[in-house]
C-alpha positions as CSV (number, residue, x, y, z in Angstrom):
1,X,0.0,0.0,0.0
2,X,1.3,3.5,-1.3
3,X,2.2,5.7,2.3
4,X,1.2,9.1,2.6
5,X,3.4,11.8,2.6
6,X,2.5,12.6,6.1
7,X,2.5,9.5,7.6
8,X,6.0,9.9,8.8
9,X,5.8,13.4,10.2
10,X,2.3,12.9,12.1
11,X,4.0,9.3,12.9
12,X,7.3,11.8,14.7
13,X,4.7,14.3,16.2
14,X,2.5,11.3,17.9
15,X,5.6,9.4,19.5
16,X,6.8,12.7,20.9
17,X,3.6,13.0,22.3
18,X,3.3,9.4,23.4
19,X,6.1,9.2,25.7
20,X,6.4,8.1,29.6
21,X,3.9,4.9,28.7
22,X,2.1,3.1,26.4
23,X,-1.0,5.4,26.3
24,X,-4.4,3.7,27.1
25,X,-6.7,2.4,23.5
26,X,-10.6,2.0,23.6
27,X,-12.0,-1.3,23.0
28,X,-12.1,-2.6,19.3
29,X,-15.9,-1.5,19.2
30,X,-15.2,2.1,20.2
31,X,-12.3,2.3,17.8
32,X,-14.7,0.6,14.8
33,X,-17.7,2.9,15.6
34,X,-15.2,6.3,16.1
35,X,-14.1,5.6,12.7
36,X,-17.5,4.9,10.7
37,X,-18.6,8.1,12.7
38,X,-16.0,9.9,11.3
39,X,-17.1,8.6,7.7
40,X,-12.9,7.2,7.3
41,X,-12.8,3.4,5.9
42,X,-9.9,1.2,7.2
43,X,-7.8,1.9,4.0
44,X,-7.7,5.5,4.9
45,X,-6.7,4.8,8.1
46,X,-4.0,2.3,6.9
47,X,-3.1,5.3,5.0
48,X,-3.0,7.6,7.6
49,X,-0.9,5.2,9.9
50,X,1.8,3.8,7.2
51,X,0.1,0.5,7.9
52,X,-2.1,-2.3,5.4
53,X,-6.0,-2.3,6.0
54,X,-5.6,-5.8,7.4
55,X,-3.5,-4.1,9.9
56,X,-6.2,-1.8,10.8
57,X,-9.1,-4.2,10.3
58,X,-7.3,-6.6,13.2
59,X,-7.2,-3.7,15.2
60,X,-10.6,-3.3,15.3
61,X,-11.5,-6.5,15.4
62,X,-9.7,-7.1,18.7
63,X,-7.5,-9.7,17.6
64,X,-4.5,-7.4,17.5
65,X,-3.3,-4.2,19.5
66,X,-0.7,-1.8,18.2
67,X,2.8,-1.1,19.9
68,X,4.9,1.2,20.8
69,X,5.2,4.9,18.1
70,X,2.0,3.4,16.0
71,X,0.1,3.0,19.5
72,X,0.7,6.3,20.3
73,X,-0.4,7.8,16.9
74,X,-3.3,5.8,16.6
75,X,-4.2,7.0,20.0
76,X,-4.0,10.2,19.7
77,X,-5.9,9.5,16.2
78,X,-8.9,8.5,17.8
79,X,-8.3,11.1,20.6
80,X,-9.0,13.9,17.5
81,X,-11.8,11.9,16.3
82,X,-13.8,11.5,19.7
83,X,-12.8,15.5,20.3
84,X,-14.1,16.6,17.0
85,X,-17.8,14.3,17.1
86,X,-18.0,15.4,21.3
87,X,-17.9,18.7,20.2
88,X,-20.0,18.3,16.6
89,X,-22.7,16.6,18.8
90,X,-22.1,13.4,16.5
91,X,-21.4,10.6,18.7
92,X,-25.3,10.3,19.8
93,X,-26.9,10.7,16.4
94,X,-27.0,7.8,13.2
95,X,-26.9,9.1,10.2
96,X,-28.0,7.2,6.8
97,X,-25.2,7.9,4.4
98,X,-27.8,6.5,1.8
99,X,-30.5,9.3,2.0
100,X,-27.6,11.7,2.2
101,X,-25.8,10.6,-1.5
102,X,-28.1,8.5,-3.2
103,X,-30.7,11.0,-4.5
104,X,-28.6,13.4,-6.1
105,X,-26.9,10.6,-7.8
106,X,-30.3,9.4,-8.7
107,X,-32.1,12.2,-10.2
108,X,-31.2,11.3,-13.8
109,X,-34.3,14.1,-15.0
110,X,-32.5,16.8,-13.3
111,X,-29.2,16.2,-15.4
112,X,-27.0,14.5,-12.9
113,X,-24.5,11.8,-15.0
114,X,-24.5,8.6,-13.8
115,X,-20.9,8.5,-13.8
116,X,-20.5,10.8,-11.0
117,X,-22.5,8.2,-8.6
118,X,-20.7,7.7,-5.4
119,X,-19.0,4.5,-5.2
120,X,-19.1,3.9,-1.8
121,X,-22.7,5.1,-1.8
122,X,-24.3,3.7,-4.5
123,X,-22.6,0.1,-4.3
124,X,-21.0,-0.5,-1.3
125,X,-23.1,-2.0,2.0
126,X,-23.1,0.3,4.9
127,X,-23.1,-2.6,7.6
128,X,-20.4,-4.9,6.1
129,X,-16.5,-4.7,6.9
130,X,-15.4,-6.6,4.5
131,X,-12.7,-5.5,1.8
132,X,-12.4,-2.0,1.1
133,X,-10.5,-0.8,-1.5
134,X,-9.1,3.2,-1.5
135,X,-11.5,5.6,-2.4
136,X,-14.3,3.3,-1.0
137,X,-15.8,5.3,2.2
138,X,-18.7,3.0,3.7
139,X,-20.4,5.1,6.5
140,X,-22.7,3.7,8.7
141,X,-21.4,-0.1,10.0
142,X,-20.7,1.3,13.1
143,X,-23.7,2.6,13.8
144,X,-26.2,-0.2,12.7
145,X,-23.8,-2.4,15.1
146,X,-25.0,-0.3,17.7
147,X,-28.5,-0.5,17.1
148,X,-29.2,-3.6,16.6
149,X,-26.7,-5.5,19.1
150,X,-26.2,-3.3,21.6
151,X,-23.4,-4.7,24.3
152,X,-24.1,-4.3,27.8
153,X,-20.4,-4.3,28.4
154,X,-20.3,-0.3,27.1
155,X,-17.8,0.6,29.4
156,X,-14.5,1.8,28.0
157,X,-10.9,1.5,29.3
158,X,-9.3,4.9,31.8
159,X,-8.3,6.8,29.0
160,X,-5.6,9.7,29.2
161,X,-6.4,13.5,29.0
162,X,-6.7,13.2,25.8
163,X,-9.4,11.1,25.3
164,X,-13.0,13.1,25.9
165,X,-15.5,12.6,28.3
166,X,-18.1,10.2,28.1
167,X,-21.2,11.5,26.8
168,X,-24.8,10.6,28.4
169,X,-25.5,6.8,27.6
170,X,-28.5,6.4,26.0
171,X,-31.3,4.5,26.5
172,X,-31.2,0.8,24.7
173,X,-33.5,0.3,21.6
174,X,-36.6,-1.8,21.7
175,X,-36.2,-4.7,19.3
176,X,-38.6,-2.7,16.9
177,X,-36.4,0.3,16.9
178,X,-33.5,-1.8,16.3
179,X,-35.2,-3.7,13.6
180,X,-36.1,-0.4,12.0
181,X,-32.6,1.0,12.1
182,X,-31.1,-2.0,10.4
183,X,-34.1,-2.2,7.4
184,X,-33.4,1.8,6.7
185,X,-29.9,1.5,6.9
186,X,-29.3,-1.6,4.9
187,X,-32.4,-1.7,2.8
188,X,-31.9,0.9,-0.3
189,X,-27.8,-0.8,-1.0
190,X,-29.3,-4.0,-0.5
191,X,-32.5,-3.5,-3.5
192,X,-29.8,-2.5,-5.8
193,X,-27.5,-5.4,-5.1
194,X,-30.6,-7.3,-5.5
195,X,-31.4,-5.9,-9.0
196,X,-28.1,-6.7,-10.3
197,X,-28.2,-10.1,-9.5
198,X,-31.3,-10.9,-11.4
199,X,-32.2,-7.7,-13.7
200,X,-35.5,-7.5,-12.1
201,X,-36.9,-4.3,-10.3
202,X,-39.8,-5.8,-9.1
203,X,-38.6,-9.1,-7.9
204,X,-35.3,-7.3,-5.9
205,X,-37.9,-5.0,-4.4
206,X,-40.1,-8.4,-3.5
207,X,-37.1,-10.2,-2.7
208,X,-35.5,-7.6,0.1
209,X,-39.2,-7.5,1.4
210,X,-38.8,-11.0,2.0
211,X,-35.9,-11.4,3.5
212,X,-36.1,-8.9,6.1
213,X,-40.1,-10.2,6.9
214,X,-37.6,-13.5,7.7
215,X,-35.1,-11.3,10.0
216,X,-38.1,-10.1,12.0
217,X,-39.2,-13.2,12.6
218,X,-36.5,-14.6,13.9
219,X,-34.9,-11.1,15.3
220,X,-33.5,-13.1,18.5
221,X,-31.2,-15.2,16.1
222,X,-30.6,-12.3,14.0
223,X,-29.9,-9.2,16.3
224,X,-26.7,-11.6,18.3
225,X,-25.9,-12.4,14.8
226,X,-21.7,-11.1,13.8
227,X,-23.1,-9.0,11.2
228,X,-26.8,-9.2,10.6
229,X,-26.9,-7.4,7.2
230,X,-25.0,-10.4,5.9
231,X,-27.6,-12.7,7.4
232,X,-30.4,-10.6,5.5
233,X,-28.2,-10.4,2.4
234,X,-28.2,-14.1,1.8
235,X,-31.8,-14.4,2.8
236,X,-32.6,-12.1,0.1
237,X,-29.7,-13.7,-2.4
238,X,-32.1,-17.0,-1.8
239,X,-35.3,-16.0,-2.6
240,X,-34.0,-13.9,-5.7
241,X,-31.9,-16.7,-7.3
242,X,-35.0,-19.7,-6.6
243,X,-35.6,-21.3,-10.0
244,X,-39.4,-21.5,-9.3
245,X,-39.8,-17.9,-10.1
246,X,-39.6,-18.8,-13.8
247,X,-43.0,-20.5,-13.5
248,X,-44.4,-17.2,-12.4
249,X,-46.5,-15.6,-15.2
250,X,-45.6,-12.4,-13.7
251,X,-41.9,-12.8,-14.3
252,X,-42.1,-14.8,-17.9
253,X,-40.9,-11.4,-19.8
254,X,-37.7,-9.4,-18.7
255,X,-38.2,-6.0,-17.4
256,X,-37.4,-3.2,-19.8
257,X,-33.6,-2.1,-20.4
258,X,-31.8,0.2,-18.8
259,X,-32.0,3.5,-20.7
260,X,-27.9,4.1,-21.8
261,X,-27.2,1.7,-24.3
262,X,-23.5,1.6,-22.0
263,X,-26.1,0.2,-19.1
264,X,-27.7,-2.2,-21.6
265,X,-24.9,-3.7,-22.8
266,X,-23.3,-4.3,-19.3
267,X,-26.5,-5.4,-18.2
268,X,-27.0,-7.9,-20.9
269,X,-23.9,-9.5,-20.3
270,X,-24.1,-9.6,-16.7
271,X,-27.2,-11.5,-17.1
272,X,-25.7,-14.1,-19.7
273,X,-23.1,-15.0,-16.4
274,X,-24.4,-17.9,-14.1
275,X,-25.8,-17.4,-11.4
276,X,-23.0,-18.8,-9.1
277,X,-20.6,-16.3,-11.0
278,X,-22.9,-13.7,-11.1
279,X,-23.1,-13.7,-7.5
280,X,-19.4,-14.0,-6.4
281,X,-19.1,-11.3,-8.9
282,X,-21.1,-9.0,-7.3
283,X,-20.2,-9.9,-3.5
284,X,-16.3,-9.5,-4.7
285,X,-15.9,-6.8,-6.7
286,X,-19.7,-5.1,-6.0
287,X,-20.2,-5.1,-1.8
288,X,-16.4,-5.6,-1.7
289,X,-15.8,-9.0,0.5
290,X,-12.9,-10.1,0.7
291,X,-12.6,-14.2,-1.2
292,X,-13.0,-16.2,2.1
293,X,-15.6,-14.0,3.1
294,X,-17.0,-14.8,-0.2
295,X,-16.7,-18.3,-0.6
296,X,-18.3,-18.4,2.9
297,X,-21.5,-16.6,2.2
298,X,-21.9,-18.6,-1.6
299,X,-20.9,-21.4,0.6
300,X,-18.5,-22.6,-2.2
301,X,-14.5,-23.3,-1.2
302,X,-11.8,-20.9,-1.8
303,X,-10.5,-22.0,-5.0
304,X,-14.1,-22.8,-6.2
305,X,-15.0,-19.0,-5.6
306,X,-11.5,-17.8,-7.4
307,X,-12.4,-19.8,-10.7
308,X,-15.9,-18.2,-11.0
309,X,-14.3,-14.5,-10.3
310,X,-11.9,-15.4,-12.8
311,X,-14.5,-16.7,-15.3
312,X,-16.9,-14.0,-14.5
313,X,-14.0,-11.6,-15.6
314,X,-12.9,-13.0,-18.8
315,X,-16.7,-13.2,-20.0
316,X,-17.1,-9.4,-19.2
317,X,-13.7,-8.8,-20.8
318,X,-14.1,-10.9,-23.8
319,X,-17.9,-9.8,-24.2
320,X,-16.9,-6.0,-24.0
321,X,-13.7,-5.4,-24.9
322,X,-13.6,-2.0,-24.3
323,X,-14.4,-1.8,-20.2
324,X,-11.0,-2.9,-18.6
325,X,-12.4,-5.9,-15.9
326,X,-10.0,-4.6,-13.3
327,X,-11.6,-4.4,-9.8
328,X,-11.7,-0.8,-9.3
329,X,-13.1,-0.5,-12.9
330,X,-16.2,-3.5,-12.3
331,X,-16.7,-1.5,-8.9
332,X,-17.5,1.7,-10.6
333,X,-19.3,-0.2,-13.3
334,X,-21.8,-1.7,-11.0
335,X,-21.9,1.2,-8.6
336,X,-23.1,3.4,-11.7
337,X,-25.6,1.0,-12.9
338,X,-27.3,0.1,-10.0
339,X,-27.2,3.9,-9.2
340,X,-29.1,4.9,-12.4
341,X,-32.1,2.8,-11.2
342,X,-34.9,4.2,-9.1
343,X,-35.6,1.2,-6.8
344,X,-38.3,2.0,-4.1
345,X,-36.8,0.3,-0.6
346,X,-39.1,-1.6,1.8
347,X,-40.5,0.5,4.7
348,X,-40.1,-1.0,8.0
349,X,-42.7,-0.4,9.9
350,X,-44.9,-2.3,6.5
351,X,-42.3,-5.4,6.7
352,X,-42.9,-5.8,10.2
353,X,-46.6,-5.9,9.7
354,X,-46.7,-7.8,6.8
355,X,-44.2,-10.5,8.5
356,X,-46.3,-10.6,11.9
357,X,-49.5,-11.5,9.4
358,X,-47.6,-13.9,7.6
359,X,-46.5,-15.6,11.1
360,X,-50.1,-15.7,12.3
361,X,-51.6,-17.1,8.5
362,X,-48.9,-20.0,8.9
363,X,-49.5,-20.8,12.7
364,X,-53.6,-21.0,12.0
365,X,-52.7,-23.0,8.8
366,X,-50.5,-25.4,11.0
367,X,-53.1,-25.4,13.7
368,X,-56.0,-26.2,11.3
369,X,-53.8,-29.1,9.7
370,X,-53.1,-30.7,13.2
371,X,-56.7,-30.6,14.1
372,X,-57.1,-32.0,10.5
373,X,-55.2,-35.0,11.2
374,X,-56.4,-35.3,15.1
375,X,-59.6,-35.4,14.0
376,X,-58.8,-38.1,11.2
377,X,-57.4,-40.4,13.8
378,X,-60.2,-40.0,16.0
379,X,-62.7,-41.5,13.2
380,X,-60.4,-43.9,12.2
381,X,-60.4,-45.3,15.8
382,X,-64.0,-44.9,16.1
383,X,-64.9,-46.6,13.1
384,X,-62.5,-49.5,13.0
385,X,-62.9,-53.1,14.0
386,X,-61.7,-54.6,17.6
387,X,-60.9,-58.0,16.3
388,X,-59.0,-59.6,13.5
389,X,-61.6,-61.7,10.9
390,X,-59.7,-63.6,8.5
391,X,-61.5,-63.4,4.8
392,X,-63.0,-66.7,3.5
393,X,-61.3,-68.0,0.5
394,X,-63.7,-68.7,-3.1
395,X,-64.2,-72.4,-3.6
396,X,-62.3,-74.0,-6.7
397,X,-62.2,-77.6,-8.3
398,X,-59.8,-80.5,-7.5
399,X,-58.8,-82.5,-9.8
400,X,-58.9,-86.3,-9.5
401,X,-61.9,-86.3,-7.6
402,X,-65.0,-87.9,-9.1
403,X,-68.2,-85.9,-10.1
404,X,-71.1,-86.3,-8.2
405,X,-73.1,-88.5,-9.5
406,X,-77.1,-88.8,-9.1
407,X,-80.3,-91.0,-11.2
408,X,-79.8,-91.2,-14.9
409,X,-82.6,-89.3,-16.5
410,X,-86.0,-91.5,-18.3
411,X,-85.2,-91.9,-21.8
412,X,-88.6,-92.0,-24.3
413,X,-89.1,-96.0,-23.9
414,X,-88.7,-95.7,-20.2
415,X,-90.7,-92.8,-20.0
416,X,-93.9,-94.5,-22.2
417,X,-93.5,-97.6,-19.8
418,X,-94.1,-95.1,-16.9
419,X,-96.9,-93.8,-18.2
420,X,-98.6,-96.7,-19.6
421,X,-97.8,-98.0,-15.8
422,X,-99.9,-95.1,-14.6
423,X,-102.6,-95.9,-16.8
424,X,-103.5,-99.1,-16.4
425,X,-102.5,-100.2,-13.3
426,X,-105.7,-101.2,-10.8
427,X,-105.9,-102.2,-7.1
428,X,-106.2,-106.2,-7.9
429,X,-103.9,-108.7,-7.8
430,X,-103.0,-107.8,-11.0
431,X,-100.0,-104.9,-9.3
432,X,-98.8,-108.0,-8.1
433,X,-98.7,-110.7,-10.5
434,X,-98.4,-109.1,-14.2
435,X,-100.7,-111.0,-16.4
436,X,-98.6,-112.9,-19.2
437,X,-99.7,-112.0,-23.2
């Protein structure tokens, strides 16, 4: 990573500073949210300190501390930071860096290019630290963190005179409020992430909907979650990429083109990518993950995610020849056509309605098919017999056996005698002793 010019000399004016002890840090937390607050990613920082951004990011995440001259600077660092948002009145207040970049970026009728979208703002998620490449500022982690895990641990280490005083701590959020904070935050990044992976305004919209109707539901699993805008990320990634939406008669015809021919042609190809490819493409080089982080959330291995980048890359560059597939050129590429959509973000007080209807539609469904079944098992015992009767088997003939036999019928002679017999007989002796003729 390049060093700033003035890393050395603020590097010589903090260890001056720093001397007689190693001066006291605030936990990783304090140190992430100071620097979202202060709308600096970790590359800047990196930049600022004459360290990498996996430097920084380890930091932060607690599983490193700095030492000696770069403690002191980076100390004195967040000193300036926490001084200048006490002071601003910043450190109790979120802002959305969406509302605050997107619409001007947006309004396409008022003459605004597309190209001069901001990156960070139009592609990057606010709640992820993942890879961040310079120039890539992604307000806002730090502060949907906060709302919707708050830590009861809040506080911070005996910090020098430096360091500024402790402002009023505020009241926790309600699960609602912290519900809310995440959907506004995360909700308009995520829709346009959404619409490049399936080219469908409608269906991201739906899709985002979905996902975070899902996170409310199970909000105790998803507000301890690491980082719950991943969690709603591949929740919505799910529903967008199911293959039964092609049987939907809604969703038989593509939506129309984006207006640029630029935007059409990107698009189209984009499209032509599987979806596997497609969506390390976009979690790579689009929210900016880093590969593991990547291959963990496609839930594909390492090398497995680096072939599809790589085939996701020559496509584009053999497809379009003259749009260089280089990182920080697919990055602005994606950021400026999912910028020049006007995608209309879920509103969270409507998702938490609609998911709490859903939830009660399925539990009377589930009820009604268990009393269903009950009630089916109930007749069946009534109604069936308490004793085994075995069936009686059909008759059939066996050979070797003689017929039954029975009298021979009269033939005609017999049959005359019998009748003549009839005729003539009389009550004499003659019934006894046939007369000779």
């Amino acid at each position: 990573m390049t060093q700033s010019p003035a890393a050395p000399k603020r590097s010589t004016t903090l260890t001056q500073g720093g001397q007689g002890g190693p001066p006291p840090l605030p936990p990783p937390k304090e140190r992430r949210r100071l620097r979202a607050a202060k709308s600096l990613s970790q590359a800047e920082i990196a930049v600022k300190m004459g360290v990498s951004r996996e430097t920084v990011r380890s930091w932060e995440s607690g599983r490193s501390t700095p030492r000696g001259r770069r403690r002191a600077a980076y100390a004195e660092l967040l000193a300036e930071i926490a001084n200048d948002l006490s002071l601003a009145g910043k450190r109790s207040t979120r802002r959305n860096s969406w509302t605050d970049d997107l619409p001007p970026a947006l309004d396409t009728k008022g003459g605004k290019s597309p190209a001069r979208i901001p990156v960070g703002a139009a592609m990057n998620s606010p709640a992820r630290p993942g890879r961040v490449r310079p120039g890539r500022v992604r307000p806002g982690h730090a502060a949907t963190a906060t709302a919707v895990t708050p830590h009861p641990g809040s506080e911070r280490e005996p910090s020098g005179p430096a360091t500024a005083p402790s402002p009023t701590p505020t009241p926790t959020p309600t699960p609602a409020e912290a519900f809310d904070a995440l959907c506004s935050t995360c909700a308009p990044g995520l829709v346009r992430q959404t619409y490049l992976l399936t080219g469908r305004r409608t269906l991201a919209q739906e899709s985002v909907e979905r996902a975070f109707q899902l996170a409310w539901q199970r909000w105790p699993e998803v507000a301890v979650d690491r980082d719950p805008e991943s969690w709603v990320r591949a929740a919505a990634y799910e529903y967008a990429m199911s293959p039964w939406h092609r049987l939907r008669p809604t969703l038989r015809h593509p939506d129309a083109p984006p207006a640029a021919p630029a935007d059409r042609a990107f698009l189209k190809v984009l499209m032509s990518l599987p979806p596997a490819q497609r969506r390390t493409l976009l979690l790579y080089d689009g929210v900016g993950l880093d590969l593991p982080e990547t291959a963990a959330e496609t839930e594909a291995s390492t090398p497995a995610t680096a072939n599809r980048l790589m085939n996701a890359r020559d496509v584009i560059a053999e497809k379009l020849p003259e749009q260089a597939p280089t990182p920080e050129a697919l990055h602005q590429r994606l950021g400026e056509l999912c910028g020049a959509e006007k995608l209309r973000p879920p509103n969270p007080g409507r998702v938490r309605t609609g998911s709490e209807r859903r939830a009660r539609f399925w539990t009377r469904a589930a009820i009604a098919f268990t009393a269903l079944i009950v009630g089916a098992t109930a007749l069946t015992l009534r109604t069936a017999p308490t004793h085994y009767e075995p069936p009686r088997s059909p008759g059939k003939a066996i050979s070797g056996v003689p017929p039954r036999m029975g009298p021979a019928s009269l033939t005609i002679e017999d049959q005359l005698l019998h009748k003549k017999l009839r005729e003539d007989m009389s009550s004499g002796p003659e019934k006894l002793t046939p007369l000779a003729r």
